[in-house]
Every structure is written in C-alpha cells, then in structure tokens.
C-alpha positions as CSV (number, residue, x, y, z in Angstrom):
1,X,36.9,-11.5,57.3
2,X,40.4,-10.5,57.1
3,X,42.7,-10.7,54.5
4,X,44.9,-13.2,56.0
5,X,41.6,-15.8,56.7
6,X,40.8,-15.3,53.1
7,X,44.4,-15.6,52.1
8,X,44.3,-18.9,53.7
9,X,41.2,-20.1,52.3
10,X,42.4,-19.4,49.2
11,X,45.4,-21.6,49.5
12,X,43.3,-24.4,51.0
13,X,40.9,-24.3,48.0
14,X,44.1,-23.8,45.4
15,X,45.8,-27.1,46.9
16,X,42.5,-29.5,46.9
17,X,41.9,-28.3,43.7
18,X,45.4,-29.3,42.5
19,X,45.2,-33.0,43.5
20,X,44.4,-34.0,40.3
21,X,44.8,-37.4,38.1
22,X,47.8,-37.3,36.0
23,X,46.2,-39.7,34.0
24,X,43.2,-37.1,33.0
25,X,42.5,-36.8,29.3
26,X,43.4,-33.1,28.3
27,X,40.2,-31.7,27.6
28,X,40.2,-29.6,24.0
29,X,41.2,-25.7,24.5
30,X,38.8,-23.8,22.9
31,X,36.2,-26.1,24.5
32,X,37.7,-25.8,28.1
33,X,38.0,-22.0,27.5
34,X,34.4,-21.5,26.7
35,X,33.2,-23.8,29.4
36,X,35.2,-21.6,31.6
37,X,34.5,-18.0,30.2
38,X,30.6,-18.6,30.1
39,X,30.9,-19.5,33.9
40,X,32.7,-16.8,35.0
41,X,30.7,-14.3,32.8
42,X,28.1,-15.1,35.2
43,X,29.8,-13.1,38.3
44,X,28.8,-9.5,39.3
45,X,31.9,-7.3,38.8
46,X,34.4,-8.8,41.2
47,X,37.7,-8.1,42.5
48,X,39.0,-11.4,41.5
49,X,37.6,-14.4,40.5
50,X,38.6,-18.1,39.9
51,X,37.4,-20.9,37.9
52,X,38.0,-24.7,39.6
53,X,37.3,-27.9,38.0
54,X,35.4,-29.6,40.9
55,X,34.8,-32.6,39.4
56,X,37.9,-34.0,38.6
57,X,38.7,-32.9,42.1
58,X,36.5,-35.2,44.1
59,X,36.0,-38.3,41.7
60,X,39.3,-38.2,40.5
61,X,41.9,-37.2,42.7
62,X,41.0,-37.8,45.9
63,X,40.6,-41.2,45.7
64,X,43.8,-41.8,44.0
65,X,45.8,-39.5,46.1
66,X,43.6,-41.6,49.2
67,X,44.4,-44.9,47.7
68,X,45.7,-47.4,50.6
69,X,44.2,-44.8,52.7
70,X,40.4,-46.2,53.7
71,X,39.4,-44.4,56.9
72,X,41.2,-40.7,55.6
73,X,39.3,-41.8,52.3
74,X,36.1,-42.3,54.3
75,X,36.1,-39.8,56.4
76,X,36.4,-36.8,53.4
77,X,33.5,-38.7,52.0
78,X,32.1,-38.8,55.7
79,X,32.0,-35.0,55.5
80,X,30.9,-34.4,52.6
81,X,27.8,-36.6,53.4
82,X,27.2,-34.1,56.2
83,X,27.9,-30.9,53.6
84,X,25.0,-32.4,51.6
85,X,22.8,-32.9,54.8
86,X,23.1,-29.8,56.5
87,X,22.7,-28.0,53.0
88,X,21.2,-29.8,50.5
89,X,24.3,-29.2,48.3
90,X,26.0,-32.4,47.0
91,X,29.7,-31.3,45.9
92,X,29.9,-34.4,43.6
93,X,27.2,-33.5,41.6
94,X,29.1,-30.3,40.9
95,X,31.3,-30.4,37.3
96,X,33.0,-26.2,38.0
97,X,33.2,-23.5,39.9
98,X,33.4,-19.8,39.7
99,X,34.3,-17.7,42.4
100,X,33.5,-14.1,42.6
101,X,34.9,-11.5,45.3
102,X,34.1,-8.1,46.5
103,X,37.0,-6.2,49.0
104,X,36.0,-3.8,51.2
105,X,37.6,-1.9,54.0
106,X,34.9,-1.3,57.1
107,X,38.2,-0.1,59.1
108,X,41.6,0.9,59.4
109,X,43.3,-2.3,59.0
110,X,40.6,-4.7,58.0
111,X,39.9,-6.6,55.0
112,X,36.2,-7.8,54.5
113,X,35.8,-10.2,51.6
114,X,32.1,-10.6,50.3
115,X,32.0,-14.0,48.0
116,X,29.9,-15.6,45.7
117,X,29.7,-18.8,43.8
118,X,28.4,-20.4,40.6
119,X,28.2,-23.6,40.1
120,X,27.3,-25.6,37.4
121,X,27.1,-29.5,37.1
122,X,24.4,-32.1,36.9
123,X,22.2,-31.5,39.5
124,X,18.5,-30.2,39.7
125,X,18.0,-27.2,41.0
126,X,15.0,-27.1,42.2
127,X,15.5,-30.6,44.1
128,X,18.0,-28.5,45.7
129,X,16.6,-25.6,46.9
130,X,13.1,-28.4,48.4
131,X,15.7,-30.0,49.7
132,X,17.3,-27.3,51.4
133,X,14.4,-26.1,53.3
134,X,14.1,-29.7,55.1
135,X,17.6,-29.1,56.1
136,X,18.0,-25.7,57.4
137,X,14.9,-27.0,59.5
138,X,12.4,-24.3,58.6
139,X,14.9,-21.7,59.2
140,X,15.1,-19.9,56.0
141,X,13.5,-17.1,54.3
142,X,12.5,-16.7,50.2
143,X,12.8,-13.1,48.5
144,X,12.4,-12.2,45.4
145,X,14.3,-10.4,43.2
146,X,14.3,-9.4,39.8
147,X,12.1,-12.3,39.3
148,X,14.2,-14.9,40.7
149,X,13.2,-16.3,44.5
150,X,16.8,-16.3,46.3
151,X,16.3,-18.6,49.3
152,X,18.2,-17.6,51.8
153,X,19.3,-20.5,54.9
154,X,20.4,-20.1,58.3
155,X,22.4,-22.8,58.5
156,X,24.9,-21.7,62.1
157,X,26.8,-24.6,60.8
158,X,30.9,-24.8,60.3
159,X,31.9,-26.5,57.3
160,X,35.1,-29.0,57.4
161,X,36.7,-30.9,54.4
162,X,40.1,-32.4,54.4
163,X,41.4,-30.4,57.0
164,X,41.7,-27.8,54.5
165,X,38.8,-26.1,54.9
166,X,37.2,-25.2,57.8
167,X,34.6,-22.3,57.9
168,X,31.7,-21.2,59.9
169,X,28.8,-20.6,57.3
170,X,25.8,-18.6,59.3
171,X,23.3,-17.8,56.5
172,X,23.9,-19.2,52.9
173,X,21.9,-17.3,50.0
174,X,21.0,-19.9,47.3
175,X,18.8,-19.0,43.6
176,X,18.7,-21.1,40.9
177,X,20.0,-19.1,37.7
178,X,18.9,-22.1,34.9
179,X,18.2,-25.8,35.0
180,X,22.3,-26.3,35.8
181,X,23.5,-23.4,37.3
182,X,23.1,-22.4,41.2
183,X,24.5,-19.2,42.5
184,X,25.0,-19.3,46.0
185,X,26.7,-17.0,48.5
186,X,26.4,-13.5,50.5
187,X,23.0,-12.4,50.1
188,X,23.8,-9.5,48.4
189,X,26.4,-11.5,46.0
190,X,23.7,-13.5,44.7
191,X,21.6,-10.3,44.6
192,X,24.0,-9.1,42.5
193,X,24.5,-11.9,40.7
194,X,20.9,-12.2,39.5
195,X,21.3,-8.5,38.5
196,X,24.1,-9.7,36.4
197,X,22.4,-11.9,34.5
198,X,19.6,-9.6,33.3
199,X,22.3,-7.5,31.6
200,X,24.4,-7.6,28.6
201,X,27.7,-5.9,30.0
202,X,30.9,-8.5,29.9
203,X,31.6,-7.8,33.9
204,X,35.2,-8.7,34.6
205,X,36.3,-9.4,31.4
206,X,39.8,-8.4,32.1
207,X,40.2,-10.4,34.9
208,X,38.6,-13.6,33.0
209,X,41.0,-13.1,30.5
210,X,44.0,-13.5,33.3
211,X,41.8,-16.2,34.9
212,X,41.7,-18.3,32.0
213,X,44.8,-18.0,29.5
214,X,45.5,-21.7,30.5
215,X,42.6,-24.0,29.4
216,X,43.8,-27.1,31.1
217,X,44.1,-25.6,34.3
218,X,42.5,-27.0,37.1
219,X,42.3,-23.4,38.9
220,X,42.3,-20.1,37.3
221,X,42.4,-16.8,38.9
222,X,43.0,-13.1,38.6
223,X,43.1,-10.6,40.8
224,X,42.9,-6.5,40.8
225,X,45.3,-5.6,43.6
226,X,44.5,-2.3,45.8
227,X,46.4,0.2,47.6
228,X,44.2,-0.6,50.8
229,X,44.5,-4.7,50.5
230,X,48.7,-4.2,50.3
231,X,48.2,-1.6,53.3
232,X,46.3,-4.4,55.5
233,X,48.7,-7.5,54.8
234,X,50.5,-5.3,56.7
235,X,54.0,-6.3,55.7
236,X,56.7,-5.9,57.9
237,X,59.6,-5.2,55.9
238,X,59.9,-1.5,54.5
239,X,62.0,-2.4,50.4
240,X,59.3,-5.5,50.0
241,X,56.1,-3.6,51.1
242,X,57.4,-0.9,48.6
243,X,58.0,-3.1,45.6
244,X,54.7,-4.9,46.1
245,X,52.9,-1.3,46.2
246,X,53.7,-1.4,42.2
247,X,51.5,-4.2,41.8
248,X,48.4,-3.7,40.3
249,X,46.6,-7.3,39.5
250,X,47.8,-10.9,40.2
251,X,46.9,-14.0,38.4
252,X,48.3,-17.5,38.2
253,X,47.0,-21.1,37.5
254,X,47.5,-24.6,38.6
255,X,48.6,-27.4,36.5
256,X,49.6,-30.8,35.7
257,X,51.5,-32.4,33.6
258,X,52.2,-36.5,33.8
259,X,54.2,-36.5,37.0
260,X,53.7,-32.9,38.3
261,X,52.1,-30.3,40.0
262,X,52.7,-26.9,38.9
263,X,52.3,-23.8,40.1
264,X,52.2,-20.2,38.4
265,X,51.6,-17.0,40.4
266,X,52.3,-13.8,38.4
267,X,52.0,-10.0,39.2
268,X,51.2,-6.7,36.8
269,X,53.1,-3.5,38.3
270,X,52.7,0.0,37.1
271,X,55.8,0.0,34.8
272,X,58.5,-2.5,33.4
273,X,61.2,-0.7,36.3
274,X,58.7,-2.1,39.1
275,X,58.7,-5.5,37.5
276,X,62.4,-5.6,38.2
277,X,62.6,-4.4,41.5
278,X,60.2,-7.1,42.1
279,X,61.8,-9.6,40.4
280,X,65.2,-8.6,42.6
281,X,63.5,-8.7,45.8
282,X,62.1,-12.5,45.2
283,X,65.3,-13.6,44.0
284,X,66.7,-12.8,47.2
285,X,63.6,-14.1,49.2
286,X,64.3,-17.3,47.5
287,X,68.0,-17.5,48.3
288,X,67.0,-16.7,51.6
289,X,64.4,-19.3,52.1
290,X,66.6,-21.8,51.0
291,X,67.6,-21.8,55.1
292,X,64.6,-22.1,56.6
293,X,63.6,-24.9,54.3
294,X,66.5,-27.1,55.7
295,X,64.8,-26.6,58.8
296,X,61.6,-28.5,57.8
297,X,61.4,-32.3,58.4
298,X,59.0,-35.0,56.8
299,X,57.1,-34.3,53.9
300,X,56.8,-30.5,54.6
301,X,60.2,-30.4,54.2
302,X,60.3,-32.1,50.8
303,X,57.6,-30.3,49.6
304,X,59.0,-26.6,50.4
305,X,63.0,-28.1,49.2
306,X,61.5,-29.2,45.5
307,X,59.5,-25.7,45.3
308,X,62.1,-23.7,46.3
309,X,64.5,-25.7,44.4
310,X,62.2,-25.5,41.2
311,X,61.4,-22.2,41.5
312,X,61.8,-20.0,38.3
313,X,61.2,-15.9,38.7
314,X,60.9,-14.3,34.7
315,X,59.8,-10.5,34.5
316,X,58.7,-9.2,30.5
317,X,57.8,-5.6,30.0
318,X,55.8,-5.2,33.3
319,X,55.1,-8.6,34.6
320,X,56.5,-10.8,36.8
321,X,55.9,-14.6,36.2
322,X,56.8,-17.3,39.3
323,X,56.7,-20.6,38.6
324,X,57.3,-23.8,40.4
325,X,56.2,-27.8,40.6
326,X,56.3,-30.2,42.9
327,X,55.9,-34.1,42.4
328,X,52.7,-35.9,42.9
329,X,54.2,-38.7,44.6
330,X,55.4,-36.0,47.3
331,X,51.8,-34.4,47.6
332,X,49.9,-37.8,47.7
333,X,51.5,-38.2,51.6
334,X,50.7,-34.9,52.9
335,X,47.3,-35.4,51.4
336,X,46.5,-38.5,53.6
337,X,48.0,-36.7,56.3
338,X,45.4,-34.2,56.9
C-alpha cells in the first residue's frame, strides 16, 4: 500500500473518530490512561500506533451528528449490518481500538504498511470467530501458533463506511487474545501479536507515551518518522522536504471540548534549530493557504477558513506543536454529506 493510501486512511479514521458528543461525560484520567496504555501494550513493536474510542464513535456521535438525517443515518447503519455479515465482526460491540503499524519499503519509491488491530469491547470471542466461519463461507484456514488458533478468512470483500472508508479486505487474520480482546489483521501482525503477548517486554513504550499524554482524547497516535517514508511522500518543494527530513517522530490527538473539535498534530526534530526552521516554513504555508481557502465554497470552505484561521504553530526545545479547532455545528453538515 502506499504511503499516500495509508495517509488517507488515516485521516478518514481520525475524522469519524472525532465526531463525538459534546455532551460526553469526561471519563477520569488516570482511568482513561490505563484503559488506553494496557491496549496498546498489547501491539508487536510498531512504527506507530493509535488508540480510538469506538464506542462513543458509533452510539454517540453518529447519530447526533445524523440527527434530521434518516436515510444517511440508515444507510451507515446499513453498512455496518453488512460489515457484521461478511465478517462476523460487529463494530458496536466494540468499546476501543488499537492500531499497530509496520513500514516497509519493497521498492524504490513504495511505502507498504503492514497493520494490525486490537480490539476490546463486550463481545464473545469465540461467538465471533463460529460466526466467522459461516460467513467467509468455508473459505478460511485455522493455524496455530504459540498456542493460540489464528483463523485466518478469505473474505475478497471491500469494506465501505461513511464514505470515509473504503478498502478492499482479501484475507483477514482473526485470534482471540482473552474473553474481550480480538486481534485481527495481516497474518503475520497477529502472529506477532500473539508473540507479544507471551513476553514481558513494554514494546513501543515510547510511542504509547506520545499516543496517550491526553486521556480524554478520542484518538491518540505517535509515530517514528523514517528517512525512507519522508523520501516516498515524495515532496515537491526542495526548503520543505529539507525541514521535514529533521523530523524524527510525530504525534497528535483529537479532542473536544463543549462546542469544538480540536486538532493537535506535533513533530520531534533532531535539534531545537530544526524545530524552528519548521516552525518558519508552516508559518508561511499557513499565510499562504489563506488563498486557496477563499477559493473553497460550501461547507468545505468553512471548514478549511475556521482551521486555517484557528491555527496556532508553537515550537519548545525540539518540538513543534500545531494546533487547530473547528466547530461541531460546521462538521455535523459535511458529516451528512458523505
């Protein structure tokens, strides 16, 4: 997969997972951070990895975001009906997932990402796994591994959800890991995964750390950044490609408060000098997208005008923090757009 499908996905899955309830209670910290932190412990090391709250997701803001919206409303649910049949995997039952991925570079150029998921939530696992024979229709295989069976689906099925996410899924790797916890994936993720497990070694604790410093996030994520993965985004312009070379790891989170939704991307470069340059060049990106978000009409346009115009670029020793927030009542109508 190349970097730019992934980077798309990842946008996709960092917008749905934003559309949350304003009126949500904010859960405890130290409670949502341990929730959190146990999940993600349960990734093979990873390049990155991200935490999202799935269940206030789907019960929660969808159908307020959908509200006076019946057949847009129907139709997400419509799909994920047909998520459930095809796989056996009911997104509602899930409460969070964690996202684990592994870059490589096969050729010049190209950016394959390798993924796996936990997930954790209120479902059975076994009932899941029985039911998921019945749907891949006999096509599936078990193995076992380090004394777990992975079941592993050929599905040849393309997955849609909210115009958002839209992904061919050929074979899908599924092994219980306890009574509420699935991991699911590549094949060799979950193998890995399972391997994981048996050990004692805190894998990606740095990155968990920079997934998680905000407990009442709805999506958390950290990043290491490689030479390679800069080389393939393939960035036209010489002075930008340069400062981002400095990067080393990315992380962010996104919020809410009462009326908002915000936004926080932020970048670790080699030395505090890099941060600056960085900070420079985004500065002027942002005075220079200022013109072509004039250009945008309807809601596209109001959303990209409040981002730019909220945007807030802070760099401290050798970070670089970007924040921004849009209003909820200006994401609700793209929402039912899609």
């Amino acid at each position: 997969m190349k970097t730019r499908i992934f980077s798309s996905v990842l946008v996709a899955s960092l917008v749905l997972a934003g559309l949350s309830s304003a009126g949500i209670a904010q859960v405890r910290r130290g409670d949502a951070a341990t929730s959190r932190q146990s999940l993600l412990a349960k990734l093979p090391t990873s390049d990155a990895v991200a935490h999202v709250n799935v269940k206030r997701v789907l019960s929660e803001a969808l159908p307020k975001l959908l509200a006076g919206k019946s057949a847009k409303l129907a139709e997400v649910n419509s799909q994920i009906e047909q998520f459930k049949t095809r796989t056996s995997l009911d997104l509602r039952s899930f409460d969070e997932l964690a996202l684990g991925f592994r870059y490589s570079y096969p050729s010049v150029g190209i950016t394959k990402i390798d993924t796996v998921a936990v997930a954790r939530g209120a479902f059975n696992t076994g009932a899941i796994v029985a039911a998921g024979k019945v749907a891949a229709n006999g096509k599936y295989r078990e193995e076992k591994y380090l004394g777990k069976t992975i079941y592993i689906f050929t599905l040849d099925h393309r997955v849609k959800l909210l115009g958002l996410l839209d992904l061919k899924i050929n074979e899908l790797a599924v092994t219980p890991l306890d009574a509420n916890t699935l991991a699911l994936g590549d094949a060799d993720r979950v193998r890995n995964t399972v391997a994981a497990s048996k050990g004692t070694r805190f894998a990606n604790a740095e990155l968990i750390a920079l997934a998680t410093q905000d407990p009442n996030a709805i999506v958390g994520f950290g990043g290491n950044v490689s030479a390679e993965l800069l080389q393939n985004l393939r960035i036209g312009n010489e002075a930008i490609a340069r400062d981002l070379a400095a990067v080393r790891q990315a992380y962010g989170s996104l919020g809410m408060t009462d009326k908002d939704l915000e936004l926080l991307v932020a970048a670790r470069t080699v030395d505090a000098g890099s941060a600056r340059s960085l900070g420079d060049t985004v500065e002027g990106l942002k005075q220079f997208g200022a013109l072509f978000t004039n250009r945008l009409s309807g809601i596209r346009g109001i959303l990209a005008r409040s981002a730019l115009g909220n945007l807030k670029i802070t760099t401290q020793g050798n970070e670089i923090k970007i924040r921004t927030a849009v209003a909820q009542s200006d994401v609700a109508p793209l929402v039912g757009g899609l």
